[in-house]
C-alpha positions as CSV (number, residue, x, y, z in Angstrom):
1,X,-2.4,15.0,7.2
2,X,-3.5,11.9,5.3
3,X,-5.9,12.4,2.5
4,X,-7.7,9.5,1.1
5,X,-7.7,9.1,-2.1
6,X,-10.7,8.5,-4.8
7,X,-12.8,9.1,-1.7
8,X,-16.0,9.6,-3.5
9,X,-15.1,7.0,-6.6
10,X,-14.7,4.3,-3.4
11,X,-17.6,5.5,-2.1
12,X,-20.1,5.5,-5.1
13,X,-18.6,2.3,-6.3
14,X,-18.8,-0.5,-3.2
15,X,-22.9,0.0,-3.5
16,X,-22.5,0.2,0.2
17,X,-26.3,-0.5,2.1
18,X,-27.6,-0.1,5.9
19,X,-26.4,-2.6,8.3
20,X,-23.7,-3.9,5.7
21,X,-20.1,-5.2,6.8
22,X,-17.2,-3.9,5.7
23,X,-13.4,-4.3,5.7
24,X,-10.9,-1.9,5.4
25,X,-7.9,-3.7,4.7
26,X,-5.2,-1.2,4.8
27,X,-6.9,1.4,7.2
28,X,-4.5,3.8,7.2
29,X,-5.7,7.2,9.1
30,X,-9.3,5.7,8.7
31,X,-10.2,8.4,5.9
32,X,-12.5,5.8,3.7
33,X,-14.0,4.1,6.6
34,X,-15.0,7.7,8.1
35,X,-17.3,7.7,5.0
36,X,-18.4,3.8,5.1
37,X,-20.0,4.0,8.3
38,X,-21.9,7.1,7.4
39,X,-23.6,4.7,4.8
40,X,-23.8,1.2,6.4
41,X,-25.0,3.5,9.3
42,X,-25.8,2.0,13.1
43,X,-26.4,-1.3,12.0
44,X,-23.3,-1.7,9.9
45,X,-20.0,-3.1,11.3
46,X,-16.1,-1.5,9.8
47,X,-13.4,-4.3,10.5
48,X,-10.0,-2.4,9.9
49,X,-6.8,-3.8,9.3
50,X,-3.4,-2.2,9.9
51,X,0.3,-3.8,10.7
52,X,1.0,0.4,12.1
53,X,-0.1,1.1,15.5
54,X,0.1,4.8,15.0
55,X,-2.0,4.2,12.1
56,X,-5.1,2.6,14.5
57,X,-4.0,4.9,17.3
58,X,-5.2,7.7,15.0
59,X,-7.9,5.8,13.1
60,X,-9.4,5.3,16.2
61,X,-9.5,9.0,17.3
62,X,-10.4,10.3,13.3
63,X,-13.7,7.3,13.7
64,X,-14.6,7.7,17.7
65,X,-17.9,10.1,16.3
66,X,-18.6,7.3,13.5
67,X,-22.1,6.1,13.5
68,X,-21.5,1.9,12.8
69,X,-20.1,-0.8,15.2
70,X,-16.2,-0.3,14.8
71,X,-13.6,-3.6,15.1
72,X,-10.1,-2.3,14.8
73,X,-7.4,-5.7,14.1
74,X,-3.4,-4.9,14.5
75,X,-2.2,-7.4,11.4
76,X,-1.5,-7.4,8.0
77,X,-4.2,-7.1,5.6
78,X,-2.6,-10.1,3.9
79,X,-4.3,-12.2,6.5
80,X,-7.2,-11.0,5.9
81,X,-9.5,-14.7,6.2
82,X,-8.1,-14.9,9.6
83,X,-9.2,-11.4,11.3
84,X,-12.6,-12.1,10.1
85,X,-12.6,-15.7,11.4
86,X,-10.9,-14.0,14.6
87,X,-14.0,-11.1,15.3
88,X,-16.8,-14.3,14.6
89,X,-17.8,-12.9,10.9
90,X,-17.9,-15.4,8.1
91,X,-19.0,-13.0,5.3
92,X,-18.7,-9.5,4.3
93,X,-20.0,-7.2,1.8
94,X,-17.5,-5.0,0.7
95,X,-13.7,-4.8,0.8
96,X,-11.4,-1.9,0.3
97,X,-8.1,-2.5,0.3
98,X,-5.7,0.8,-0.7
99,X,-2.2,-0.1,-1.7
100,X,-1.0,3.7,-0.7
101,X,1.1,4.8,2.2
102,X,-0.1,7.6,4.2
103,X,2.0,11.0,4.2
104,X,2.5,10.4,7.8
105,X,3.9,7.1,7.1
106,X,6.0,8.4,4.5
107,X,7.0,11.6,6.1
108,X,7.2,11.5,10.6
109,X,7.5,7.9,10.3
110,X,11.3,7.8,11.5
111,X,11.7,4.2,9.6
112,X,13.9,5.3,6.9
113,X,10.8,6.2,3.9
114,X,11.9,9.3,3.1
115,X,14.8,10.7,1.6
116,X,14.0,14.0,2.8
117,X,15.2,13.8,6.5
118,X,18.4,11.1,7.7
119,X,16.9,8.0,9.1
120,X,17.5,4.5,9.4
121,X,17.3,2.6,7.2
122,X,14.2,0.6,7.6
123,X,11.8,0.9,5.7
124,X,9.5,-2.0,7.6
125,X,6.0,-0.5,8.5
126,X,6.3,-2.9,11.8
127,X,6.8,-0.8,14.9
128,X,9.9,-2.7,16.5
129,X,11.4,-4.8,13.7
130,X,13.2,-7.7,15.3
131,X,16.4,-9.1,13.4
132,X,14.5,-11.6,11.6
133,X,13.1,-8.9,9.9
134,X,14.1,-7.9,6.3
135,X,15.0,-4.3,6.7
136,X,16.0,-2.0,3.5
137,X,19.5,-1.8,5.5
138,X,19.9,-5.2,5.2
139,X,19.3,-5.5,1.4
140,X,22.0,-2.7,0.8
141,X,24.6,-4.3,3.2
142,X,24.2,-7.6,2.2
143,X,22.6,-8.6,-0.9
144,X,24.1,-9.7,-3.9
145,X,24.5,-6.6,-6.5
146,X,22.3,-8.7,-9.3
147,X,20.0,-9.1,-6.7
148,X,19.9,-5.0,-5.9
149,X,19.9,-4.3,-9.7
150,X,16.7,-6.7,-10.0
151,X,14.7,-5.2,-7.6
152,X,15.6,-1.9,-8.5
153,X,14.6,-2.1,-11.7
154,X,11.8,-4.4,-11.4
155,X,10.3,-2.6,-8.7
156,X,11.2,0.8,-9.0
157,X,11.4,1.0,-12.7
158,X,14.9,2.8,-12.8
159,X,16.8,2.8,-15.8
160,X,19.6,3.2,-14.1
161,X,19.3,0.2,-11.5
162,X,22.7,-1.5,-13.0
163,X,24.7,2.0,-12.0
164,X,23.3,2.4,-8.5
165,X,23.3,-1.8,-7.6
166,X,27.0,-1.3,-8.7
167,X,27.9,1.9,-6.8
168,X,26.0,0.5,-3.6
169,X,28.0,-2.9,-3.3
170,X,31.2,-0.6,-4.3
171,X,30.9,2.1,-1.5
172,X,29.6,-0.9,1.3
173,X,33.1,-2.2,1.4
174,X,34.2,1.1,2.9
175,X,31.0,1.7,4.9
176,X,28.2,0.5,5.5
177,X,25.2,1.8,4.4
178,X,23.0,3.1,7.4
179,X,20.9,6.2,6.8
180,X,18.6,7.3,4.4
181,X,21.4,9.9,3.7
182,X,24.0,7.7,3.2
183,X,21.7,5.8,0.7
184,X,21.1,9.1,-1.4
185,X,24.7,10.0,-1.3
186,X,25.5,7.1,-3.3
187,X,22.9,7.3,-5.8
188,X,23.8,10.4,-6.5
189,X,27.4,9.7,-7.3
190,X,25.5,6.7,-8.9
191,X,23.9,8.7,-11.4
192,X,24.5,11.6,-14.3
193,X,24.5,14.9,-13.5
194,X,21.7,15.3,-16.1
195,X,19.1,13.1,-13.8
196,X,20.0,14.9,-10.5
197,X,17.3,18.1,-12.0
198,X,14.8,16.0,-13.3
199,X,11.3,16.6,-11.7
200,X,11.1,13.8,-9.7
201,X,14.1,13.2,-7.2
202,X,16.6,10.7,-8.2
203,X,16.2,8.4,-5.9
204,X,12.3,8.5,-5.6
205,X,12.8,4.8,-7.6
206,X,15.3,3.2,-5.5
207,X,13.5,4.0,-2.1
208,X,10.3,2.9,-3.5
209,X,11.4,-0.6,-5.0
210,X,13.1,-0.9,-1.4
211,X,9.7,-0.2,0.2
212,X,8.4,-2.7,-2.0
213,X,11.0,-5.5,-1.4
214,X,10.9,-4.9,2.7
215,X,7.1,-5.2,3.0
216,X,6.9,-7.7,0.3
217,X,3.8,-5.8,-0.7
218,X,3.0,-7.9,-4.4
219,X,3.2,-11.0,-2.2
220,X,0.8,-9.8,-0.3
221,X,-1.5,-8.4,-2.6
222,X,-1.4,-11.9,-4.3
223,X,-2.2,-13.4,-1.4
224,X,-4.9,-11.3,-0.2
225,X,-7.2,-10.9,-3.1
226,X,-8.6,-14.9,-3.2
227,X,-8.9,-14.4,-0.1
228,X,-11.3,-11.2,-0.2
229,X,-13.1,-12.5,-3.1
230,X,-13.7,-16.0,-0.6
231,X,-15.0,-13.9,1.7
232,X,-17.4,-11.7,0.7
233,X,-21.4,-12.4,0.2
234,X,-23.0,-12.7,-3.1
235,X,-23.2,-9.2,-4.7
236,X,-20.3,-8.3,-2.6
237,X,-17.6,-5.9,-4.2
238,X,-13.9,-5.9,-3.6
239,X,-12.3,-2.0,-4.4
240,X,-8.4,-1.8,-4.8
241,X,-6.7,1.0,-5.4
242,X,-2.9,0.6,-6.6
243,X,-0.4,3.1,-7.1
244,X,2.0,1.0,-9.0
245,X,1.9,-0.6,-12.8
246,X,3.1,-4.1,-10.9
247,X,0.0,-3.7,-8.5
248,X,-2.3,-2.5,-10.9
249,X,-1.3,-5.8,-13.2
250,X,-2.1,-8.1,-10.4
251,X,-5.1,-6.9,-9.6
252,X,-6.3,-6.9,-13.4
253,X,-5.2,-10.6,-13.9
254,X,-7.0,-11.4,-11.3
255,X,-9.9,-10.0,-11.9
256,X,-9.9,-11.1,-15.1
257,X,-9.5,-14.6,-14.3
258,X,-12.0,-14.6,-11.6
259,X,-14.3,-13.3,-14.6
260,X,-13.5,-15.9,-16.8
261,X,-13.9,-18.9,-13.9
262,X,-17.1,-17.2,-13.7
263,X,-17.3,-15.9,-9.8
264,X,-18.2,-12.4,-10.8
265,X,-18.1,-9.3,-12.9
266,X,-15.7,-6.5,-13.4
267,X,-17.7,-3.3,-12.3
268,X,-14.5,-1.1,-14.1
269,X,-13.8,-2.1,-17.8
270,X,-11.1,0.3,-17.3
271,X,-9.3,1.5,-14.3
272,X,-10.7,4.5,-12.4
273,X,-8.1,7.8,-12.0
274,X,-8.4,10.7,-9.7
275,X,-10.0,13.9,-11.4
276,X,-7.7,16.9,-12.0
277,X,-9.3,18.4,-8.9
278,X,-8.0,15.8,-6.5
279,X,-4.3,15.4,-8.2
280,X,-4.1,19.0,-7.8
281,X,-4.8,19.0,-4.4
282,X,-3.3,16.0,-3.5
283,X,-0.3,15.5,-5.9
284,X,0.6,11.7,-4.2
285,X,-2.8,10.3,-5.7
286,X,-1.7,11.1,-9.3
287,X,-0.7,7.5,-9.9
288,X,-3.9,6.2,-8.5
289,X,-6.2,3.6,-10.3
290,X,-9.3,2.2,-8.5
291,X,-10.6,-1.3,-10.0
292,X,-14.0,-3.1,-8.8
293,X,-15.2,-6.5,-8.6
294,X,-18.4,-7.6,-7.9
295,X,-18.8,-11.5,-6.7
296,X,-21.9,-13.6,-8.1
C-alpha cells in the first residue's frame, strides 16, 4: 500500500480554500489529493497527472467517494502547461508535485525497480516502452563505461561507481545484462565483501541512479517548475517534495531565484522533514524534504 508522505505538512502548507483548483502532478495512488478535495470541497476541481496507468486506475478507485470535481490526465507531469491548457483551465492555485515512487511502483511493478525479485530490466514507468525508449537494459548493454561510472556516481552517489561501471562493461561481453538479478550479481562481484553487510543493500545506489537516468527525472523537474510557477494565480503555492540531494538542489535554486526576480516568497526558509512518527511508520519517507513557494 502506498502511503503519502508529509500528508498533513502538504496539507497545512498549500493554504488550500473552497472551490480552489489544484494539480497533483505526480498523482501516484491519489493519497494527497484524497485530502485536497476534502478542503477545496464541491466547488473545487483536482487535475491529476500520472505517465502509470495502474497509478490512475487506482487513484481513481482510492478518489471515486471524493467530494470536488475530479480531472484525471495520463502524461507526464513534466508537461504540466499543456494538461491544463488541454481540460480549458488557465490558472490554478496550488500545485503538488511529489518526486517519490510509490511502493507499488517500486515493488509489483514487474519493470525491473527492484532488486528484490528478477525482472527486466526496465526501469521506464511507461506501460509498454517501445524501442525508442531508453530502458536501464540499454544503458548497461550499451553505454560507454565512463558514461555508467558518471551516472552512477552522480546520481546515485556511490563511491564505488568506477568498480561497478568497470565490472558491468567487463561481464556484458560474455552476457548481456538482462534481469534485475543479473544486474546485482555483478555488483556484487563489483564490490568488497565489507559493503555487501552494510544497512542498506549494495546496490540500492546503482538501481536508483538508473531509475533516475531512464525517466530523466532532474530534466523534468527542471522543466516543470517554470512552468508551475507560470501557472498558478496570485497567492498560489507550488509544494515539492524531493527525496534526493540533486532534486532537493533544483528546487532550492529555483526558488531562490524566483525570489530574487521577485515573483514570490519562500514559505520554507528551510526544508520541511517527516516527524519521527512518520519515518517510523513509513521508513521510505526518511529522505523526504517538502519546500513551498508562494507566487506574488
Amino acid at each position: 500500500m502506498h502511503i503519502p508522505v508529509l500528508l498533513k505538512e502538504v496539507i497545512d502548507s498549500l493554504s488550500l480554500q473552497e472551490g480552489d483548483v489544484v494539480v497533483d502532478g505526480t498523482l501516484n495512488r491519489g493519497g494527497h489529493s484524497k485530502e485536497i478535495c476534502e478542503l477545496i470541497g464541491k466547488s473545487g476541481t483536482l487535475i491529476g497527472i500520472d505517465l502509470d496507468q495502474g497509478a490512475l486506475d487506482e487513484a481513481k478507485k482510492n478518489l471515486k467517494n471524493a467530494k470536488c470535481k475530479i480531472i484525471l490526465e495520463k502524461d507526464n507531469f513534466r508537461n504540466l502547461d499543456k494538461v491544463i491548457a488541454k481540460v480549458g483551465i488557465e490558472k490554478v492555485n496550488a500545485i503538488l508535485i511529489d518526486l517519490g515512487f510509490s511502493s507499488d511502483q517500486m515493488d509489483d511493478g514487474g519493470r525491473g525497480f527492484s532488486f528484490g525479485r528478477d525482472e527486466k530490466l526496465l526501469m521506464t514507468l511507461k506501460d509498454n516502452p517501445t524501442e525508442d525508449d531508453l530502458t536501464a537494459r540499454e544503458i548497461v548493454n550499451s553505454w560507454d563505461e565512463e558514461n555508467i561510472a558518471d551516472i552512477i556516481y552522480g546520481y546515485g552517489g556511490e563511491t564505488f561507481s568506477r568498480h561497478i561501471a568497470s565490472k558491468i562493461v567487463e561481464s556484458r561481453k560474455e552476457k548481456s545484462i538482462e534481469t534485475t538479478q543479473d544486474l546485482v550479481s555483478v555488483i556484487e562481484k563489483a564490490v568488497p565483501s565489507w559493503y555487501k553487510h552494510k544497512k542498506i543493500h549494495f546496490a540500492t545506489k546503482t538501481f536508483q541512479a538508473l531509475r533516475i537516468t531512464v525517466n530523466d527525472e532532474i530534466g523534468a523537474l527542471k522543466e516543470v517548475l517554470p512552468k508551475a510557477i507560470e501557472a498558478l494565480e496570485e497567492n498560489g503555492r507550488l509544494a515539492v517534495i524531493s527525496f534526493h540531494s540533486i532534486e532537493d538542489r533544483v528546487v532550492k535554486i529555483f526558488f531562490k531565484e524566483q525570489k530574487e526576480a521577485s515573483v514570490g516568497e519562500i514559505i520554507t526558509k528551510k526544508p520541511i522533514a517527516p516527524q519521527r512518527e512518520e519515518v517510523k511508520a513509513n521508513p521510505r519517507s526518511r529522505s523526504a524534504k517538502l519546500r513551498i513557494f508562494e507566487k506574488k
